[in-house]
C-alpha positions as CSV (number, residue, x, y, z in Angstrom):
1,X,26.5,17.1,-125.0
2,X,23.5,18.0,-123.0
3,X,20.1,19.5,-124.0
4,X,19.1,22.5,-123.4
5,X,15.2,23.4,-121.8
6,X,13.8,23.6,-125.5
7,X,15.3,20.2,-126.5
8,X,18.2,20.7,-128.7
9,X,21.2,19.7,-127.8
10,X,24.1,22.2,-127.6
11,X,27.7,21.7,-126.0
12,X,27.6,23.5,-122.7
13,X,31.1,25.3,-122.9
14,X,30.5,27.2,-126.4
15,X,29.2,30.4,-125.1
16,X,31.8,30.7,-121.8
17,X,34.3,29.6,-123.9
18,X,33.8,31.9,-127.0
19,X,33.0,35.2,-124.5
20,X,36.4,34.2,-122.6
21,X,38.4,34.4,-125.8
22,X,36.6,37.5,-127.2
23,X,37.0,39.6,-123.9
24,X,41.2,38.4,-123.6
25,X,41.1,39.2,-127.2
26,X,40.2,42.3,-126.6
27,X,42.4,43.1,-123.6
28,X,45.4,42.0,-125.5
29,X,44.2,45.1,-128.3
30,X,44.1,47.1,-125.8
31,X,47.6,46.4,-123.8
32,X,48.9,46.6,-127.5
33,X,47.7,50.4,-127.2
34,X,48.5,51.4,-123.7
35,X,50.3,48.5,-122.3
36,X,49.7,45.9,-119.4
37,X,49.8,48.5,-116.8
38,X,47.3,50.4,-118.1
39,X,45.1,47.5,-119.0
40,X,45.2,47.0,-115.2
41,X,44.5,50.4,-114.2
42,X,41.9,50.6,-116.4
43,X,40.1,47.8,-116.1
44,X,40.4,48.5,-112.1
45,X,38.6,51.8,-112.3
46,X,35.9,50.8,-114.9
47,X,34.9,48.1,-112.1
48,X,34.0,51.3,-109.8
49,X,31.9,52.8,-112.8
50,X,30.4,49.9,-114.3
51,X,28.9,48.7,-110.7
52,X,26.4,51.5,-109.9
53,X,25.2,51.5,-113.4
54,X,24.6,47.3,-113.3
55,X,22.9,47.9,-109.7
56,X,20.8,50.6,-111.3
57,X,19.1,47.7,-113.5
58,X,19.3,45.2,-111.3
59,X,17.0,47.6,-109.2
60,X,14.9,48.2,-112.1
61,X,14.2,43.8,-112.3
62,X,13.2,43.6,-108.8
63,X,9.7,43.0,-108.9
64,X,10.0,40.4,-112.0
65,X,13.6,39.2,-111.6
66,X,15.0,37.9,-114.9
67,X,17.4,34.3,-115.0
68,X,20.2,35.3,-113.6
69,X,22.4,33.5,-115.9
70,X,20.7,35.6,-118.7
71,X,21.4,38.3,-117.0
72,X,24.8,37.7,-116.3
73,X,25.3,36.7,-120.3
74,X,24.0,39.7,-121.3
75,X,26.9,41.9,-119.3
76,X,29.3,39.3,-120.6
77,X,28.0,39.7,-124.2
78,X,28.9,43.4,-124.0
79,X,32.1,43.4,-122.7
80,X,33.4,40.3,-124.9
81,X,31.9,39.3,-127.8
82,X,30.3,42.9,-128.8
83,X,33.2,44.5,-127.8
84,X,35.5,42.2,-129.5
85,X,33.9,42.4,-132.7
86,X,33.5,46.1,-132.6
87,X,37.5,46.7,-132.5
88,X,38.1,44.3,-135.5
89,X,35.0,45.1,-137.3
90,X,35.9,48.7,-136.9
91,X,39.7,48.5,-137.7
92,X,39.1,46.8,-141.2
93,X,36.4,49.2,-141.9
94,X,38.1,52.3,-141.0
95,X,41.6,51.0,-143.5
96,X,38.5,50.3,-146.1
97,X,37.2,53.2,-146.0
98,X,40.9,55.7,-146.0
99,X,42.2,53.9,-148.8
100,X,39.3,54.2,-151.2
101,X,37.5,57.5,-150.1
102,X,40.8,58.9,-148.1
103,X,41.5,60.4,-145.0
104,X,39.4,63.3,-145.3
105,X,36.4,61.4,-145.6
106,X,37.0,58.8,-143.3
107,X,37.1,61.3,-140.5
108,X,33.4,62.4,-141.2
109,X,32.3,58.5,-142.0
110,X,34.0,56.8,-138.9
111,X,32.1,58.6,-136.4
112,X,28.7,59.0,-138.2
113,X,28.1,55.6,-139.6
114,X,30.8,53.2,-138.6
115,X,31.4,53.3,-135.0
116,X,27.5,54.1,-134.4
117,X,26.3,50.8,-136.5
118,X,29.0,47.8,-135.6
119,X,28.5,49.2,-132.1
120,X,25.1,49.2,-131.4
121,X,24.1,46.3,-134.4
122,X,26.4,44.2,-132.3
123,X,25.0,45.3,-128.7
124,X,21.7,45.3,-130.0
125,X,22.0,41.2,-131.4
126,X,22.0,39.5,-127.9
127,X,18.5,41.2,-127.4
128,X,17.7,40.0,-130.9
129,X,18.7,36.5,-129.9
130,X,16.3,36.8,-126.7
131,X,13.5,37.7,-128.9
132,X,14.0,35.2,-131.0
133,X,15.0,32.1,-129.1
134,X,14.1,33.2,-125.9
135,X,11.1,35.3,-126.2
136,X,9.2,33.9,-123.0
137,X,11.8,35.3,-121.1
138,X,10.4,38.9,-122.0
139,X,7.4,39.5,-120.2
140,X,7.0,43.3,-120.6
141,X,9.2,46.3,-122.2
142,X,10.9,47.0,-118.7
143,X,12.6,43.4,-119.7
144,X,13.9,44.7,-122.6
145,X,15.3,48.0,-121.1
146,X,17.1,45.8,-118.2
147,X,18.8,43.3,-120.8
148,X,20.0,46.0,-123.0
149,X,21.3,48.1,-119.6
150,X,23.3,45.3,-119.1
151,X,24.5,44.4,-122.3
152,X,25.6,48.2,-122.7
153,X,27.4,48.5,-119.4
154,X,29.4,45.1,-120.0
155,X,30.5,47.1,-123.8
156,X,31.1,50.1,-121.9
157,X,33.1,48.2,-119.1
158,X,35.6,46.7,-121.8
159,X,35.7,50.6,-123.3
160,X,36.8,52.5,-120.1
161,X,39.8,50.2,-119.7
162,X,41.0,51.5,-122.6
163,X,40.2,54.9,-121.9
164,X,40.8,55.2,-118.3
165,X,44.0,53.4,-118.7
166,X,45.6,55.6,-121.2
167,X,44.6,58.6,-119.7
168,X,46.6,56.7,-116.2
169,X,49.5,56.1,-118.2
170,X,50.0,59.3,-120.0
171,X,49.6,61.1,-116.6
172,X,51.8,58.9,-115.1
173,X,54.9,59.1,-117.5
174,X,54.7,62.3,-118.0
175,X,54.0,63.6,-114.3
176,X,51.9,66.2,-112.5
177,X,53.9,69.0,-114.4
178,X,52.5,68.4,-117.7
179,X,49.8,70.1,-118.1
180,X,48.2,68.6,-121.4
181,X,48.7,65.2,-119.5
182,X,46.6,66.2,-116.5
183,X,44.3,68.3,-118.4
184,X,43.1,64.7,-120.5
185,X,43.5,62.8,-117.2
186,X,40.9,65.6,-115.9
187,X,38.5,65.5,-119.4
188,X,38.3,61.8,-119.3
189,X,37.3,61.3,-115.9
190,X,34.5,64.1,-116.5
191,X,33.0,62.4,-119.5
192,X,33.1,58.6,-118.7
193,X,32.3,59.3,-114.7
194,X,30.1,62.3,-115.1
195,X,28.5,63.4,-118.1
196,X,28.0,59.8,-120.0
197,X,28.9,57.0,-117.2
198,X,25.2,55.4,-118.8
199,X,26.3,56.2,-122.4
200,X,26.5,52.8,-124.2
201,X,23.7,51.3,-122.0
202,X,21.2,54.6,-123.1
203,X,22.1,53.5,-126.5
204,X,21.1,50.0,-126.3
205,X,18.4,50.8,-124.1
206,X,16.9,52.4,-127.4
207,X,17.0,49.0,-128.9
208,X,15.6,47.4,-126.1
209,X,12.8,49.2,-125.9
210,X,11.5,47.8,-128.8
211,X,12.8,44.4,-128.4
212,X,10.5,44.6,-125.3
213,X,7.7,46.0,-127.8
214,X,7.7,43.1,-130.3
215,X,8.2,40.6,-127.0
216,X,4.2,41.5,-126.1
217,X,3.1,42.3,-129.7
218,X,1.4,40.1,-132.4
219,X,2.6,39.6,-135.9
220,X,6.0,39.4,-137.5
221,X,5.4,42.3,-139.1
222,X,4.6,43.9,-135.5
223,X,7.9,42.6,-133.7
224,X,9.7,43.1,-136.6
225,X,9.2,47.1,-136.5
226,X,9.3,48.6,-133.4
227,X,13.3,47.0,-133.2
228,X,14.7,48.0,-136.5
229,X,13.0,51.7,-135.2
230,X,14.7,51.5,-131.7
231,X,18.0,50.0,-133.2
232,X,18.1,53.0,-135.9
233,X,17.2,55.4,-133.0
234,X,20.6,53.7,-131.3
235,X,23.0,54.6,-134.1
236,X,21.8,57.7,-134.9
237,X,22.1,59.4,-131.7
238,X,25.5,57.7,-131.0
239,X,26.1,58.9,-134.8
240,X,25.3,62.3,-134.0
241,X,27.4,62.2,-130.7
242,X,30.6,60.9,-131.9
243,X,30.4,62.8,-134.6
244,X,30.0,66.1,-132.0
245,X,33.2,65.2,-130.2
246,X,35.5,64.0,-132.8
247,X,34.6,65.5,-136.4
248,X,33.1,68.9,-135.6
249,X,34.7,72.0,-135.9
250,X,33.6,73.6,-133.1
251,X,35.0,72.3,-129.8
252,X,31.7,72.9,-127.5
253,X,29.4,71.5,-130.1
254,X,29.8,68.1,-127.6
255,X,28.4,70.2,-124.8
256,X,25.7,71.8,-127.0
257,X,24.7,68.2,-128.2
258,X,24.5,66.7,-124.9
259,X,22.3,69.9,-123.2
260,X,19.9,69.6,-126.1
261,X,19.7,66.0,-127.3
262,X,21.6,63.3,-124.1
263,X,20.2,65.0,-121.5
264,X,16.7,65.0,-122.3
265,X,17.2,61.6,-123.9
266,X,18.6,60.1,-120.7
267,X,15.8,62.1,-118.6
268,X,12.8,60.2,-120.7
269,X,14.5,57.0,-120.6
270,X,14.7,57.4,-117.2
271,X,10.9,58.3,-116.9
272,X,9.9,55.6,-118.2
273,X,11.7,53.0,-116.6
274,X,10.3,54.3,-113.4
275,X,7.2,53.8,-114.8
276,X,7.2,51.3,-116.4
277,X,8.5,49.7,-113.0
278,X,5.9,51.1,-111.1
279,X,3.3,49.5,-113.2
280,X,5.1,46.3,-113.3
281,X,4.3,46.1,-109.4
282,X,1.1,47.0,-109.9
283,X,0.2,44.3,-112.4
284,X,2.3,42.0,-110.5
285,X,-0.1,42.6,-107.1
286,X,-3.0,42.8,-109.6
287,X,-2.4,38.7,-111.1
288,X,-1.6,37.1,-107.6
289,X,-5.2,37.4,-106.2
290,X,-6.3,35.4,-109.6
291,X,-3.2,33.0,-109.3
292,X,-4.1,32.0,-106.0
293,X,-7.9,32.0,-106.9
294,X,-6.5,29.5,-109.7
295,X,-5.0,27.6,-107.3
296,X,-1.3,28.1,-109.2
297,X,-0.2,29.8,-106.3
298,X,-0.8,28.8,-102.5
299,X,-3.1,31.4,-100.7
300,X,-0.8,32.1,-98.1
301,X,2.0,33.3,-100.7
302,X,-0.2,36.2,-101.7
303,X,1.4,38.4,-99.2
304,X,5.0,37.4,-99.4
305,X,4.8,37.3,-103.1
306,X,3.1,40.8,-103.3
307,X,6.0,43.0,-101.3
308,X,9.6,43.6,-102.0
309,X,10.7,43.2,-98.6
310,X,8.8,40.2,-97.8
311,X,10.7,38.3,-100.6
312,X,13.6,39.0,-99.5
313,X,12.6,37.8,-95.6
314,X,11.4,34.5,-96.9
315,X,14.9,33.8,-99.2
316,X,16.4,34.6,-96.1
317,X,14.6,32.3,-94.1
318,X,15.2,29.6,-96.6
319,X,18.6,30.7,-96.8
320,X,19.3,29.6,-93.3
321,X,17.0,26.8,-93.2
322,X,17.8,24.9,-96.0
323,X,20.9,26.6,-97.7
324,X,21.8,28.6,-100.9
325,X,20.5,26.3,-103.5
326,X,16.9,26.5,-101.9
327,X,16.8,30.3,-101.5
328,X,17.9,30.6,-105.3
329,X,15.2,28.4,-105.8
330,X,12.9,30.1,-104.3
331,X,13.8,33.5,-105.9
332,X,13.1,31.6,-109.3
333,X,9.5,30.9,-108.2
334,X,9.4,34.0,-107.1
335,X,10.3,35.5,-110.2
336,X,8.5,32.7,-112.1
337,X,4.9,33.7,-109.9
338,X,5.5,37.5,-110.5
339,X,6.2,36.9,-114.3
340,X,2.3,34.8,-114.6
341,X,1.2,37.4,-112.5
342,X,2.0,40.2,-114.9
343,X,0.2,38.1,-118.5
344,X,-2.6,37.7,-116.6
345,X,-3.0,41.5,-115.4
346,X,-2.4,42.2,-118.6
347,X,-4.6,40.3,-121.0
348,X,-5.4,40.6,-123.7
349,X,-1.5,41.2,-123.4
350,X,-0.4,37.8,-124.2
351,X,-1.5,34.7,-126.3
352,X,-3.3,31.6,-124.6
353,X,-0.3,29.4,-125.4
354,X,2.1,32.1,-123.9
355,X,-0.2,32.1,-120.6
356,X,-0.1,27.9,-120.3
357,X,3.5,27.8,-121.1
358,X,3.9,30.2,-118.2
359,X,1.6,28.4,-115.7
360,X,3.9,25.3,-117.0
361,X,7.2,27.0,-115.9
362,X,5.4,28.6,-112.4
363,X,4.8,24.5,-111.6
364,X,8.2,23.3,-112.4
365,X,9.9,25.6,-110.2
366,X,7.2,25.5,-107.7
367,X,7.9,22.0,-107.6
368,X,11.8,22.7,-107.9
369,X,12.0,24.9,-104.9
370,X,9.9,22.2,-102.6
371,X,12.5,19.6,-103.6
372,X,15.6,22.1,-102.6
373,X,14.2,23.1,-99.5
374,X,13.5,19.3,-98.6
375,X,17.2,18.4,-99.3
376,X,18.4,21.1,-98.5
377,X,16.5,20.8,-95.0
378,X,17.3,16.8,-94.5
379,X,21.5,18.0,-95.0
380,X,21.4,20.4,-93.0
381,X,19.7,17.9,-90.2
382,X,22.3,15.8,-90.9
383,X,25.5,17.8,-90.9
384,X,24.1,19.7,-87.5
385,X,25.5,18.6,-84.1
């Protein structure tokens, strides 16, 4: 058992080991519904949706770039754990609900209050987790938006196989000459690739927003708030879309819903995650002058440090100098500098202890990424001809 960086000690394989389980879990439901095949099929074509969309917030981190292995855990969160508990949470529920209110009203209560909650409740509780256990990690509410874009897009991923691959198989058993079979084949590929490809990471995003909210706010009461508002936000716009496309009446209310309410949703998301960006660079070219002036950061770093391209040279440089492990080094100083940078811009934006515990954490992998590029170096003169 090893110890974590807040000291308690934890078995390292839990969390791999419970998100491999969940995700085969819930490949195995779904090859129960559509077979192996499909589960291939399916899985295959939601890698070629899923990627753009976890680019898309990767390119939104740039400027303050997030653990990676957070990162990565909060794709895999989504697409195993969330997911998994969705299907069974959702199964049970739905039986629940037929047998004691019947069929009738279990087709207006799945959509509006069942699917919506255990879906996004269970999305939303990695970013819960970061707030509460890993709150330094979420320096602004751009952080939050990027972790729940992920976490959404790994649910979303584990979806479309399902989706995708019983629309394949369908098609494909019954051929090109049935024309129900290619006219769902067609439907399903124009609502998961272009009308809600960002569907379950909008909804999440919601949450995120104000995860990121009571990340840089004071108070219980304060953080508390703003995420039981963006959580209930979540469900009751995926509420109000599921219940457009699967209890409704009237077969272009979907349409109607997403014109009026997903569109303009998405479109102010999307706003402010460019701004919100935007100003993160800002702040982040605002804090190196006094970082350097501080002497937490060397002088001659304020230019690399302070351009998106110049990063990138100097990983690349240590790349090739001194290997792999010194470049992702360096990228975690990077994004260790850039996250000071942005509390000090921003005061009175976060507490003293917040800022010291930063300056902490700027040393250590200052100190880390010295060390890597010095062994790495001293290998590499070894191992060369």
């Amino acid at each position: 058992m090893e110890k974590n960086r807040d000291g308690r000690g934890r078995p390292r394989l839990v969390w791999p080991l419970a998100a491999a389980v969940t995700w085969v879990a819930s490949l195995v439901w779904v090859a129960g519904q559509i077979g192996v095949a499909g589960v291939g099929a399916g899985l295959t074509l939601s890698v070629f949706v899923t990627a753009p969309i976890v680019a898309v917030f990767l390119w939104l981190d740039r400027w303050e770039r997030e653990r990676p292995s957070l990162l990565f855990s909060a794709l895999v969160w989504g697409a195993s754990v969330a997911a998994f508990c969705s299907i069974w949470s959702q199964q049970w529920l739905h039986a629940l609900v037929d047998l004691t209110l019947g069929t009738d009203a279990g087709a207006w209560i799945r959509p509006l209050l069942i699917t919506p909650i255990t879906e996004e409740v269970l999305k939303g509780l990695f970013l819960v987790w970061l707030l509460v256990r890993r709150r330094r990690e979420i320096t602004s509410v751009l952080d939050g938006i990027v972790y729940a874009g992920l976490a959404g897009a790994g649910f979303a991923f584990t979806e479309n196989s399902l989706y995708f691959g019983r629309a394949l198989t369908d098609f494909a058993s019954a051929g090109t000459s049935d024309v129900n079979a290619v006219a769902v084949l067609g439907v399903t590929f124009f609502l998961r690739v272009v009308m809600v490809p960002f569907f379950h990471s909008l909804m999440v995003v919601l949450t995120g927003i104000g995860v990121g909210l009571a990340a840089t706010g004071r108070g219980s009461r304060v953080r508390a708030l703003p995420v039981v508002l963006g959580m209930l936000a979540a469900v009751v716009l995926h509420g109000v879309w599921d219940w457009a496309g699967l209890a409704s009446t009237d077969p272009y209310l979907i349409y109607k819903i997403y014109g009026a309410v997903m569109v303009p949703v998405f479109l102010a998301v999307l706003v402010l995650a460019l701004i919100l960006r935007r100003r993160e660079g800002r702040m982040v070219l605002a804090g190196l002058p006094i970082l350097a002036r501080d002497g937490v950061i060397a002088a001659g770093e304020l230019r690399p440090l302070g351009n998106l391209r110049e990063r990138r040279r100097w990983r690349a440089k240590v790349r090739r100098d001194a290997g792999r492990t010194a470049a992702r080094a360096t990228a975690r100083y990077q994004a260790a500098a850039s996250a000071l940078a942005i509390r000090v811009a921003g005061e009175p934006y976060g507490d003293d202890a917040r800022l010291v515990s930063q300056r902490e954490a700027v040393a250590v992998a200052r100190s880390a990424m010295r060390d890597a590029a010095r062994r790495g170096g001293e290998y590499k003169t070894r191992t060369e001809p």
